[in-house]
Chimera marker file (.cmm) of the C-alpha trace (Angstrom):
<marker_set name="trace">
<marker id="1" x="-45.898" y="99.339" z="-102.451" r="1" g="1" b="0" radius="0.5"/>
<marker id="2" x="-47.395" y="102.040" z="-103.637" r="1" g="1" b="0" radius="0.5"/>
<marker id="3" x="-45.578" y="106.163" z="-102.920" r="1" g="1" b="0" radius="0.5"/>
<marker id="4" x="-47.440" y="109.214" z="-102.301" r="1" g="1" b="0" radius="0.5"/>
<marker id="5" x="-46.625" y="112.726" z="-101.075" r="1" g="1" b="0" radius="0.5"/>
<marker id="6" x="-48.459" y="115.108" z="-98.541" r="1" g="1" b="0" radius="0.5"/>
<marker id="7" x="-47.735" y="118.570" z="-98.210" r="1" g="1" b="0" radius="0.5"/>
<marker id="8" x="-43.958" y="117.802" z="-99.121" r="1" g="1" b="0" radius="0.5"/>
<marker id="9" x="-43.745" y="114.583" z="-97.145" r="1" g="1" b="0" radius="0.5"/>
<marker id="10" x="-43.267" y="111.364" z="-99.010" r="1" g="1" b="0" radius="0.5"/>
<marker id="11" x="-44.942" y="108.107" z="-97.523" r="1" g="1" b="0" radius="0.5"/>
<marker id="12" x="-44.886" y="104.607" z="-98.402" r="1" g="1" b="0" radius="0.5"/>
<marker id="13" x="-47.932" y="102.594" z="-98.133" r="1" g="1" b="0" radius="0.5"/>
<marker id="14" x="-46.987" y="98.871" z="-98.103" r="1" g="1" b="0" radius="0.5"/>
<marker id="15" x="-48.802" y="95.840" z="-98.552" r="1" g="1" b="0" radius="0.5"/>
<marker id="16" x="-47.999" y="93.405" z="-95.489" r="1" g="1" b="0" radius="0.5"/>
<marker id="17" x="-49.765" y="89.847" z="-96.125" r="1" g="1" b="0" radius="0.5"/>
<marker id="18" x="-53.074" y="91.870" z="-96.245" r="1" g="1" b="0" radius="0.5"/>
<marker id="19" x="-52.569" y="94.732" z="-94.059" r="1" g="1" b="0" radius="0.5"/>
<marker id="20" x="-51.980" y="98.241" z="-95.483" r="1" g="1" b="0" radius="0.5"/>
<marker id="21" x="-49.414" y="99.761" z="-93.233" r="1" g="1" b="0" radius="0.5"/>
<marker id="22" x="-48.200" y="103.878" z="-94.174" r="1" g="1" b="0" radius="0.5"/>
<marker id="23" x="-44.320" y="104.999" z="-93.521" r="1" g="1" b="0" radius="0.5"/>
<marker id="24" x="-42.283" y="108.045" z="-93.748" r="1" g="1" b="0" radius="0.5"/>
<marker id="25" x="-40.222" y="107.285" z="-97.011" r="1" g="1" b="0" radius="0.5"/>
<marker id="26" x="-37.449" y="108.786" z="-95.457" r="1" g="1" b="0" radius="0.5"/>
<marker id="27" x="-34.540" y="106.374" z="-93.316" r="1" g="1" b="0" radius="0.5"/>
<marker id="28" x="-33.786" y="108.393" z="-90.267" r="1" g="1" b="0" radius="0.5"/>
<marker id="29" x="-30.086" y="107.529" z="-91.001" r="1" g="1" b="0" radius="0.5"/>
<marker id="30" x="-29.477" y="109.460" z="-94.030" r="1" g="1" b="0" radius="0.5"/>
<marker id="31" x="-32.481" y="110.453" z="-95.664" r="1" g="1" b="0" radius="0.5"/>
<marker id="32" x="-32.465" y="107.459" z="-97.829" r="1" g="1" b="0" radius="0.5"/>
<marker id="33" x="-35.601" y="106.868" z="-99.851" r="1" g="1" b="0" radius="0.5"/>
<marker id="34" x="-37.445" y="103.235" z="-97.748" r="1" g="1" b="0" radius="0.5"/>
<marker id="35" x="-39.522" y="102.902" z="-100.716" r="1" g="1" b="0" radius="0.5"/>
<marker id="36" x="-36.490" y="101.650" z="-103.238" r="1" g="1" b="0" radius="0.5"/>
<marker id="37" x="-35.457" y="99.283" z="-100.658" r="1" g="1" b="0" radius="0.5"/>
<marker id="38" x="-36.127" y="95.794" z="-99.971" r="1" g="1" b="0" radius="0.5"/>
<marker id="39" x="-39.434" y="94.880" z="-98.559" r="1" g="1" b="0" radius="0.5"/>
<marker id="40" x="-40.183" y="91.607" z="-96.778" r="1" g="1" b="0" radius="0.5"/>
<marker id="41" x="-44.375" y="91.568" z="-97.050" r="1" g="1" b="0" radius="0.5"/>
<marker id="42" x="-43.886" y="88.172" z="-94.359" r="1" g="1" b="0" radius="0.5"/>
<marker id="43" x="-41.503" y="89.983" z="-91.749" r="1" g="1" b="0" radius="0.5"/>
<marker id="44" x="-43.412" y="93.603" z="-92.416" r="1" g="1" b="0" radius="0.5"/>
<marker id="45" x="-40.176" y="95.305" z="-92.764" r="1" g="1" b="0" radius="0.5"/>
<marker id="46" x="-38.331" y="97.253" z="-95.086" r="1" g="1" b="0" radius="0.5"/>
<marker id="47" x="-34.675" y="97.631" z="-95.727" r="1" g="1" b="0" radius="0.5"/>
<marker id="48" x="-32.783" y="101.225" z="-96.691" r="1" g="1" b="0" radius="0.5"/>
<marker id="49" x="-31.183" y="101.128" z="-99.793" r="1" g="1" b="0" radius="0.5"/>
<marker id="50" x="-27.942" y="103.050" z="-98.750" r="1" g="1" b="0" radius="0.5"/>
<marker id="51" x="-26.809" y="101.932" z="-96.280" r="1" g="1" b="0" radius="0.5"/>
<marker id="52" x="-29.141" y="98.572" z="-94.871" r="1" g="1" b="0" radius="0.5"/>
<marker id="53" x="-31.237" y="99.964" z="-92.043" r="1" g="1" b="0" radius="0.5"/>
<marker id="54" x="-33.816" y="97.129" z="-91.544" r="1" g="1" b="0" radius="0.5"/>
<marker id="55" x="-37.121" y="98.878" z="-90.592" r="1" g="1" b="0" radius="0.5"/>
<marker id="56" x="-40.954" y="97.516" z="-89.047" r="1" g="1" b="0" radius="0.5"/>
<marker id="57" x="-43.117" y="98.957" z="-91.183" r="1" g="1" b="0" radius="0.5"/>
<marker id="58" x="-46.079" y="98.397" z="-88.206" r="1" g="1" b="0" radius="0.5"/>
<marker id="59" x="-43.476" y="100.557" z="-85.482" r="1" g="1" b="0" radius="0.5"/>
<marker id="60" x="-41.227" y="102.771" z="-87.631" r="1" g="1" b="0" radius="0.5"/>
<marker id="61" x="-38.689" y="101.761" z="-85.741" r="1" g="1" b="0" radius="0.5"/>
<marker id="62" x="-35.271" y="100.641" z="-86.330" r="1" g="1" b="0" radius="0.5"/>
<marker id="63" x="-34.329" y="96.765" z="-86.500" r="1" g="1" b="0" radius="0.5"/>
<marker id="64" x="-30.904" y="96.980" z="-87.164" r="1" g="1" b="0" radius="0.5"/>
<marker id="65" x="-27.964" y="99.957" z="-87.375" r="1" g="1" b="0" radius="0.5"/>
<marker id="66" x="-27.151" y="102.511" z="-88.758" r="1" g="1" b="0" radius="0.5"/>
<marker id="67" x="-30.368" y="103.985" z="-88.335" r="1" g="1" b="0" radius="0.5"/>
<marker id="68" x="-31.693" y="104.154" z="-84.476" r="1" g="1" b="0" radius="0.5"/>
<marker id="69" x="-34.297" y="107.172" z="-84.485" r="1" g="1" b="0" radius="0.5"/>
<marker id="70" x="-38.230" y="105.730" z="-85.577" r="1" g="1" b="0" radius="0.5"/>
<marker id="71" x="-39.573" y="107.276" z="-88.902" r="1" g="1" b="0" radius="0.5"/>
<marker id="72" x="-43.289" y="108.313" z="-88.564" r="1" g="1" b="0" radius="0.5"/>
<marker id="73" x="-45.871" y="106.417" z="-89.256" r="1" g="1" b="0" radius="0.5"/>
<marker id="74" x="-49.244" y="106.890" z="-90.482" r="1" g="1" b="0" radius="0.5"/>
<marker id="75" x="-52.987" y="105.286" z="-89.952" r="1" g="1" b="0" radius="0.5"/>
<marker id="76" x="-54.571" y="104.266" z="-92.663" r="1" g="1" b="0" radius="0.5"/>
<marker id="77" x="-58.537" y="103.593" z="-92.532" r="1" g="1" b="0" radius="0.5"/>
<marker id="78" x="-60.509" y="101.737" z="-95.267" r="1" g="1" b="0" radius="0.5"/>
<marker id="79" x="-64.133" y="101.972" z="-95.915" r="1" g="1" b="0" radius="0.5"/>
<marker id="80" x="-66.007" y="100.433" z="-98.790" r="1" g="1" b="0" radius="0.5"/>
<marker id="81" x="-63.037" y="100.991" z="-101.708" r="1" g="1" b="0" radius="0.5"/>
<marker id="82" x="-61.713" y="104.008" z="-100.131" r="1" g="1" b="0" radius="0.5"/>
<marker id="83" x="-58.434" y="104.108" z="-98.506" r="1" g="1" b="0" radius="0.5"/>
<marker id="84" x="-57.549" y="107.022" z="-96.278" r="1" g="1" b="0" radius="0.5"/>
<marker id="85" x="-54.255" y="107.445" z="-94.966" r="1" g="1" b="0" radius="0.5"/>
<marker id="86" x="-54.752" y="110.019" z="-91.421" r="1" g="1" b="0" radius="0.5"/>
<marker id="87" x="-51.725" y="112.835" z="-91.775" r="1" g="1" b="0" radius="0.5"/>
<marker id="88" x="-51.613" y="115.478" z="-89.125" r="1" g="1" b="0" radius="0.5"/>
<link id1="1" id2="2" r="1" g="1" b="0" radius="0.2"/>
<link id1="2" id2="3" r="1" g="1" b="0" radius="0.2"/>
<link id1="3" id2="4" r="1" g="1" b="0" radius="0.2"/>
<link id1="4" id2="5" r="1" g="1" b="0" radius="0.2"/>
<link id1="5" id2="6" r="1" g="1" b="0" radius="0.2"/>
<link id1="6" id2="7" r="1" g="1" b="0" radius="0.2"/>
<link id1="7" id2="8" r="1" g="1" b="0" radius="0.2"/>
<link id1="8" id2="9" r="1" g="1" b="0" radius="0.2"/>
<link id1="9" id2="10" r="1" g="1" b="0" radius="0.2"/>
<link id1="10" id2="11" r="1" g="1" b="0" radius="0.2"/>
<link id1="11" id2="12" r="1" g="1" b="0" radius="0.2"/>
<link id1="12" id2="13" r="1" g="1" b="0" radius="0.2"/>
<link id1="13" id2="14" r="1" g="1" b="0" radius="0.2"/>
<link id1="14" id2="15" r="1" g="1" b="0" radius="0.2"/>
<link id1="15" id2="16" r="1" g="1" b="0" radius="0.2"/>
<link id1="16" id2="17" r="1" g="1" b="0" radius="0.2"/>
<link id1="17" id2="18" r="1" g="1" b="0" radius="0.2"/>
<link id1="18" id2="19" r="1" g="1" b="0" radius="0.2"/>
<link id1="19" id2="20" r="1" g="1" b="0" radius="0.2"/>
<link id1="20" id2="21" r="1" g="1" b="0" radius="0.2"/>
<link id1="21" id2="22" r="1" g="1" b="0" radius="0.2"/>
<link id1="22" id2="23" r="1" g="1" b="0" radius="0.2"/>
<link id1="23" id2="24" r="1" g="1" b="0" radius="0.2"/>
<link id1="24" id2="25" r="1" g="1" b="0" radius="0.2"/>
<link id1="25" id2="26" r="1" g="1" b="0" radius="0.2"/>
<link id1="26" id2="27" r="1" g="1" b="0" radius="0.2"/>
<link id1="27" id2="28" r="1" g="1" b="0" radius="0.2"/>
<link id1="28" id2="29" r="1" g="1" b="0" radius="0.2"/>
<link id1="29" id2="30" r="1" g="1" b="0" radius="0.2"/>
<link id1="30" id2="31" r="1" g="1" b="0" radius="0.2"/>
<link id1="31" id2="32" r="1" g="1" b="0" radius="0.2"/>
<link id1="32" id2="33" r="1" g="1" b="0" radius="0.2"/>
<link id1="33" id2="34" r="1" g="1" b="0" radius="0.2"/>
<link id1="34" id2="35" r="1" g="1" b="0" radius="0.2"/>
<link id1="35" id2="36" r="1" g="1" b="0" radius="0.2"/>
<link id1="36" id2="37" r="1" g="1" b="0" radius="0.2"/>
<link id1="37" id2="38" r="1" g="1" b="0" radius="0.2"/>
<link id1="38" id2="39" r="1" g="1" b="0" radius="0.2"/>
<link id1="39" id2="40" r="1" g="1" b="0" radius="0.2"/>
<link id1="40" id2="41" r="1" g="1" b="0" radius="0.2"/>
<link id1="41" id2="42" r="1" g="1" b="0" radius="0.2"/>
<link id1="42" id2="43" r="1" g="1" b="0" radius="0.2"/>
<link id1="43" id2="44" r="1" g="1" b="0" radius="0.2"/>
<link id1="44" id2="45" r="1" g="1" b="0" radius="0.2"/>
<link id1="45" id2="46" r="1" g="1" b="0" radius="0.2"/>
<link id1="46" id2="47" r="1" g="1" b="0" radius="0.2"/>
<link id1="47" id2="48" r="1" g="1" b="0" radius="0.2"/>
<link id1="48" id2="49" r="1" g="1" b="0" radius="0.2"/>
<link id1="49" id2="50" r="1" g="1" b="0" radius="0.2"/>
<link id1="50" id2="51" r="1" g="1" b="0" radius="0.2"/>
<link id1="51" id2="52" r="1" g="1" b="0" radius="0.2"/>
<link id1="52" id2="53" r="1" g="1" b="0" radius="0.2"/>
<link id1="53" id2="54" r="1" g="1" b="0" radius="0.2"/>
<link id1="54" id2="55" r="1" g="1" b="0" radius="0.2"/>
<link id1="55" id2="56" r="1" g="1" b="0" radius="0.2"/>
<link id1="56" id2="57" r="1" g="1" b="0" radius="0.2"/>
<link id1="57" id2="58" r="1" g="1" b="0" radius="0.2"/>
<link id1="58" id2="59" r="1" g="1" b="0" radius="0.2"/>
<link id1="59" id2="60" r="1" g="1" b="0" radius="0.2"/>
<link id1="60" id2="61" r="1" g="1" b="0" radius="0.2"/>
<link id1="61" id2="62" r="1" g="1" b="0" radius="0.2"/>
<link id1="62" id2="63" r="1" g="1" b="0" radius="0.2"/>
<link id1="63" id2="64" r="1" g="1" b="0" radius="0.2"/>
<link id1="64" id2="65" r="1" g="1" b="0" radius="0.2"/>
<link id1="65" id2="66" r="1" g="1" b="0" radius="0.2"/>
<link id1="66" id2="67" r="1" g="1" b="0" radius="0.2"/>
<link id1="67" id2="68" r="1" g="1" b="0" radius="0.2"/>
<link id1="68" id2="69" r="1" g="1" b="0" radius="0.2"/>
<link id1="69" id2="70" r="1" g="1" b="0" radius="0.2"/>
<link id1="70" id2="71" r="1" g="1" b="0" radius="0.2"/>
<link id1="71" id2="72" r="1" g="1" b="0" radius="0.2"/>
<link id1="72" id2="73" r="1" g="1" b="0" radius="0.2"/>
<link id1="73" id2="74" r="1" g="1" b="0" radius="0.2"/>
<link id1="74" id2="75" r="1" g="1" b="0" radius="0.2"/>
<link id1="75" id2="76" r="1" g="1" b="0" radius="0.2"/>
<link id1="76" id2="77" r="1" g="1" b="0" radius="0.2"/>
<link id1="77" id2="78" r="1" g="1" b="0" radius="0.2"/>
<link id1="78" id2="79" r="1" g="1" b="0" radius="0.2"/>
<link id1="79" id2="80" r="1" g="1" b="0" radius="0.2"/>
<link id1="80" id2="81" r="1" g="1" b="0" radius="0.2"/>
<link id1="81" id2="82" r="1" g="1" b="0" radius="0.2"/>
<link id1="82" id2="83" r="1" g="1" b="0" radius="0.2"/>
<link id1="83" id2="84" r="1" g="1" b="0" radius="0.2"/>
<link id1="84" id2="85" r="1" g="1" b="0" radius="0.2"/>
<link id1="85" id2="86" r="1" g="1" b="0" radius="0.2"/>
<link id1="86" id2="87" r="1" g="1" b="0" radius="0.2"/>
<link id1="87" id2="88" r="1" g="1" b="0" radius="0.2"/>
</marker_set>
């Protein structure tokens, strides 16, 4: 997993069994930061730290309570060795 921030916004880019999948790092419970939980590279999910919100990293959406609301999520293209994550 690796964090970076645009214009304010942290995102998580995660490594899921060879597919590069971008996330708000933000759980739409609480704020909590997705990037210090648990990730499951088989299941593509990630788990919030606080309070256990099980996430799909491919969706955003919520697996499992607290959390119900999707986080964003963004594209991310790769050409040659460049990866590009799309942010509107």
């Amino acid at each position: 997993m690796r964090l970076v921030e645009h214009d304010g916004v942290k995102i998580g880019v995660f490594n899921c069994e060879g597919s590069l999948l971008a996330i708000e790092d933000r759980c739409s419970h609480d704020n909590g930061p997705l990037a210090e939980g648990e990730f499951d590279p088989a299941a593509c999910t990630v788990e919030c730290p606080r309070h256990g919100s099980l996430f799909d990293l491919r969706t955003g959406r919520p697996k499992t309570l607290p959390a119900f609301t999707p986080v964003q999520t963004f594209p991310i293209a790769i050409e040659d060795d460049t990866i590009t994550l799309e942010v509107e």
